[in-house]
C-alpha atoms as a printed R data frame, in Angstrom:
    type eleno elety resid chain resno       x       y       z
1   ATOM     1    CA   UNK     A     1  22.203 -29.447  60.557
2   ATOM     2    CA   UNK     A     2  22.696 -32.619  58.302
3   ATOM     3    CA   UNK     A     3  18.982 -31.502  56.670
4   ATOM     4    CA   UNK     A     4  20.102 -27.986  55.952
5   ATOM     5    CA   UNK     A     5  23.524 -29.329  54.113
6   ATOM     6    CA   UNK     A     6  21.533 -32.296  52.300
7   ATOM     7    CA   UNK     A     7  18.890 -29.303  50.910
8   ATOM     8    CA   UNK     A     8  22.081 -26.888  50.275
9   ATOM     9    CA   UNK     A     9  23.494 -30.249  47.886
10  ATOM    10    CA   UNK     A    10  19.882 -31.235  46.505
11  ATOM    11    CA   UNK     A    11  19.658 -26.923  45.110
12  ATOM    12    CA   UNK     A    12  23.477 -26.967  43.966
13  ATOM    13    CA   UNK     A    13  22.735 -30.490  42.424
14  ATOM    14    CA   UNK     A    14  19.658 -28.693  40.789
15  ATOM    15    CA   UNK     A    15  21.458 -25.865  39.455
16  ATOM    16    CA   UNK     A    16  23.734 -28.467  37.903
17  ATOM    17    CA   UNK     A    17  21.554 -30.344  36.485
18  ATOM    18    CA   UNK     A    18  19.675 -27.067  34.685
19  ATOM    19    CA   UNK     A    19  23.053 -25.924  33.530
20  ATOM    20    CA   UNK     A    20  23.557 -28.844  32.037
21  ATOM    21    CA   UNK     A    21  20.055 -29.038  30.474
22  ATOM    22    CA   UNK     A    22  20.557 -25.308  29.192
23  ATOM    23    CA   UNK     A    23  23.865 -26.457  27.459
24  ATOM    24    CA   UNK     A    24  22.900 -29.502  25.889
25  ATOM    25    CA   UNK     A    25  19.694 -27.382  24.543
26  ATOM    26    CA   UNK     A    26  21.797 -24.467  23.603
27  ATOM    27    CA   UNK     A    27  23.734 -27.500  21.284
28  ATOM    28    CA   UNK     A    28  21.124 -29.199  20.192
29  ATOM    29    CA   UNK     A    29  19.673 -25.707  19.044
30  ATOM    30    CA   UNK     A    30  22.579 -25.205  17.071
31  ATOM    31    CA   UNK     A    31  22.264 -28.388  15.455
32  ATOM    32    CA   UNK     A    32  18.958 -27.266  14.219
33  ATOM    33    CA   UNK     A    33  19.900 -24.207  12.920
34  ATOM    34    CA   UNK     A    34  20.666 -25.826   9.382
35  ATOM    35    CA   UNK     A    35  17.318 -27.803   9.445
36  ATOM    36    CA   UNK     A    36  14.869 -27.229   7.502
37  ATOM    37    CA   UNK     A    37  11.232 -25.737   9.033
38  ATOM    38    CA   UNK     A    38   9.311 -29.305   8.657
39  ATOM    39    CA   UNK     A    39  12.105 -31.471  10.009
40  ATOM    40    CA   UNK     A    40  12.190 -29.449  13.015
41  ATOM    41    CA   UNK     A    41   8.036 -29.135  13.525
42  ATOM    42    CA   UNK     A    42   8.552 -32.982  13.052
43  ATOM    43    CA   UNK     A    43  10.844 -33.463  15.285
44  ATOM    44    CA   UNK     A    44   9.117 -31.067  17.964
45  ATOM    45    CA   UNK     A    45   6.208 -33.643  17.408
46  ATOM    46    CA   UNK     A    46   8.237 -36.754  18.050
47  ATOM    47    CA   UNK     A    47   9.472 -35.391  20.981
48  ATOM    48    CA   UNK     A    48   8.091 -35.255  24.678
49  ATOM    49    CA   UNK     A    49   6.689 -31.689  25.458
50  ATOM    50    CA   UNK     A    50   9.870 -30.400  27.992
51  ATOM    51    CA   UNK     A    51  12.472 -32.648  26.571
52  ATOM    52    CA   UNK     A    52  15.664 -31.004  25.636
53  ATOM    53    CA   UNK     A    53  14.645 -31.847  21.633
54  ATOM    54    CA   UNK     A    54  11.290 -30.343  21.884
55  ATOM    55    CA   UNK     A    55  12.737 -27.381  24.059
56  ATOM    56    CA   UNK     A    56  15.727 -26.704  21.084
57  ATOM    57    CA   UNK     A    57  12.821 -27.371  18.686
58  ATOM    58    CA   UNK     A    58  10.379 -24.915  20.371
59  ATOM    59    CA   UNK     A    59  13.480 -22.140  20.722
60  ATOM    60    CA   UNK     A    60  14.804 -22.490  16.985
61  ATOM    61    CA   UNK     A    61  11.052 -22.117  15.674
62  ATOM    62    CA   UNK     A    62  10.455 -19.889  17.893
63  ATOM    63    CA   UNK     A    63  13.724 -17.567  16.812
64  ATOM    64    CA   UNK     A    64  12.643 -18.272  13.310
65  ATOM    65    CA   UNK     A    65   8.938 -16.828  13.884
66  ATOM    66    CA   UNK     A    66  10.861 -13.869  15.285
67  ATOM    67    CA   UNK     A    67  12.791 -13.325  12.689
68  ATOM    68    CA   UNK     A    68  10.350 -13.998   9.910
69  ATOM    69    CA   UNK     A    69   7.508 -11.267  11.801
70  ATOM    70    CA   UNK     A    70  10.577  -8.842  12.069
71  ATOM    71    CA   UNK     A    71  11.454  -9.153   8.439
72  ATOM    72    CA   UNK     A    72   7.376  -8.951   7.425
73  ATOM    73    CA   UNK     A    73   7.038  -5.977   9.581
74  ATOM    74    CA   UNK     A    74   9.879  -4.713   7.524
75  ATOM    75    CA   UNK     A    75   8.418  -5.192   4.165
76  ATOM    76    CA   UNK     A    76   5.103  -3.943   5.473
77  ATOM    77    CA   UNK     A    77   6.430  -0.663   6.905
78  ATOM    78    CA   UNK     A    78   8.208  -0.018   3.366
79  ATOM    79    CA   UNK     A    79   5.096  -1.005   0.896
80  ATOM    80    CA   UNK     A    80   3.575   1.682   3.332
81  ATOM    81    CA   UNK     A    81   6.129   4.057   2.300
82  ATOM    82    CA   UNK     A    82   5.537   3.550  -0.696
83  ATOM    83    CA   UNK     A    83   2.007   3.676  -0.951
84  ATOM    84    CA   UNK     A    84   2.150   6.656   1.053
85  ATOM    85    CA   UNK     A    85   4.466   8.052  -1.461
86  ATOM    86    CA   UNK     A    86   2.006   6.892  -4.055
87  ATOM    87    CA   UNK     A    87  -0.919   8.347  -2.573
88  ATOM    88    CA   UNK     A    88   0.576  11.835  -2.223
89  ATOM    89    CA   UNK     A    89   1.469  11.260  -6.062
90  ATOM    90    CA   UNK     A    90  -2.210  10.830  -7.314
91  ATOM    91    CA   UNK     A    91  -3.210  13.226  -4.802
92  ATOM    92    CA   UNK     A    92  -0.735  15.567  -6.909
93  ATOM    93    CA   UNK     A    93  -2.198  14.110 -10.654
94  ATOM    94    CA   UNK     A    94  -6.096  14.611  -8.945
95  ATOM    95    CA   UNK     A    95  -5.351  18.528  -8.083
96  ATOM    96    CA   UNK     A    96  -3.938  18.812 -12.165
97  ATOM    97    CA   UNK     A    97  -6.388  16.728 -13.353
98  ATOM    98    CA   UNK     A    98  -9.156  19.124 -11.171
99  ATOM    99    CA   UNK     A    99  -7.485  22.140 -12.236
100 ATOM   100    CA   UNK     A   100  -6.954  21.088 -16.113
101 ATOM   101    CA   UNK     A   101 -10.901  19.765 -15.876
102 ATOM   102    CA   UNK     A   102 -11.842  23.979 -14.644
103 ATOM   103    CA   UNK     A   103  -9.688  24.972 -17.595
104 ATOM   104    CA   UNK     A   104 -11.577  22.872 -20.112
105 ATOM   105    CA   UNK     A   105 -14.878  24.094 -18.688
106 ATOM   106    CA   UNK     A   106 -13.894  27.565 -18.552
107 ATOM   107    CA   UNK     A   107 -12.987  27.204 -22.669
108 ATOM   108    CA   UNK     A   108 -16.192  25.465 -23.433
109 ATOM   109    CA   UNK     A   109 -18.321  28.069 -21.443
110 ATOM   110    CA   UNK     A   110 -16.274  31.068 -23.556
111 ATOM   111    CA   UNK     A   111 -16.976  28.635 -26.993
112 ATOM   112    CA   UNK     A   112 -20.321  29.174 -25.918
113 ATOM   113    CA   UNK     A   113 -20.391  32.402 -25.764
114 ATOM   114    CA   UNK     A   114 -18.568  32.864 -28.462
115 ATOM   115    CA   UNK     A   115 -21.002  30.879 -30.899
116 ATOM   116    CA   UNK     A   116 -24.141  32.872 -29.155
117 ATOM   117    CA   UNK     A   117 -22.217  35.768 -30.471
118 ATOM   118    CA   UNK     A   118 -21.660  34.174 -33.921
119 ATOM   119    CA   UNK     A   119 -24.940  33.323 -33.860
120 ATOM   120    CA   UNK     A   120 -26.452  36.733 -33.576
121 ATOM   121    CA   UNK     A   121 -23.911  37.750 -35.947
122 ATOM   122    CA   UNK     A   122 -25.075  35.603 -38.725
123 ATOM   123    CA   UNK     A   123 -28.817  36.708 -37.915
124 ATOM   124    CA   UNK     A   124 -27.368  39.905 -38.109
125 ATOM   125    CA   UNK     A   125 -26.214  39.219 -41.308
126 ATOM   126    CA   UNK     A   126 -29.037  37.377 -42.938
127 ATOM   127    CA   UNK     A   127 -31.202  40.370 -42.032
128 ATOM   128    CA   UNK     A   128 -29.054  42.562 -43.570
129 ATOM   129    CA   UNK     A   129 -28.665  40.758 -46.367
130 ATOM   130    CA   UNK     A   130 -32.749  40.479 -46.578
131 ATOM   131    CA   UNK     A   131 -33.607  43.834 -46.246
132 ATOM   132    CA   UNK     A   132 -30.507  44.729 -48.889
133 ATOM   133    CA   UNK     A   133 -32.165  42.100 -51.362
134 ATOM   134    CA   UNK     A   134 -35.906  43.571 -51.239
135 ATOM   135    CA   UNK     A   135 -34.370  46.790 -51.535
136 ATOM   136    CA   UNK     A   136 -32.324  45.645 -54.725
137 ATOM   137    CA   UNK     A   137 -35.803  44.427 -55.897
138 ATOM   138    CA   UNK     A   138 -37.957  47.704 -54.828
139 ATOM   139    CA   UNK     A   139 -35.563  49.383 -56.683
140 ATOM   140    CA   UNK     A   140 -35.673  47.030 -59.819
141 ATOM   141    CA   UNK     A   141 -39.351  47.243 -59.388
142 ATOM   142    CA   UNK     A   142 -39.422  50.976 -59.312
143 ATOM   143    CA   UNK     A   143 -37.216  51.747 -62.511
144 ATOM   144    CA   UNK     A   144 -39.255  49.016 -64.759
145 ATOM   145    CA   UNK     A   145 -42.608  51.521 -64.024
């Protein structure tokens, strides 16, 4: 009996002694909380891995890290709203710029056209006028005989 009471004190004396530990790094974190990022890595260093300094240390950076990914992961899921948003925007200014490029070529292929017609038209024209002129001098030619 005397070993199961003396293991039943050495457990509660255990639990004690991890309570403790808990609350004096649950203080000492709060003392850090002010600190700035280097004095804490520095103290982290100068501290045994496990002590209650490097544990504090280790939590508060730790917190920090947390924080500092949560706040980047933030950031990055609005800049990818926005470039979303921005992407569907030049997507929109690509489609006019598509359709306005169609409409240009569609005008330049009816200019074209248009001077192939003007073209003929001025052969047109120069024949006409050629055939009119040597008949203007058959005629001359004709009444001088």
């Amino acid at each position: 009996m005397p070993a199961i009471v003396s293991d039943a004190k050495t457990s509660e004396t255990k639990a004690t002694e991890q309570a403790q530990a808990s609350d004096k790094v649950s203080a000492l974190a709060e003392v850090l909380r002010n600190r700035s990022y280097v004095e804490i890595r520095q103290r982290m260093y100068d501290s045994p891995p496990g002590s209650p300094w490097w544990t504090a240390c280790r939590a508060e950076l730790d917190l920090r890290n947390g924080q500092q990914f949560g706040e980047a992961a933030l950031a990055m899921s609005r800049t990818s709203d926005k470039m979303r948003a921005s992407l569907q925007h030049f997507e929109q200014l690509a489609d006019t710029l598509h359709q306005s490029t169609k409409d240009v070529a569609d005008l330049l292929r009816g200019t074209q056209e248009a001077g192939r017609r003007l073209e003929i038209a001025v052969y047109v024209t120069i024949g006409i006028t050629l055939v009119q002129f040597f008949n203007l001098i058959f005629e001359i030619f004709r009444k001088h005989r």
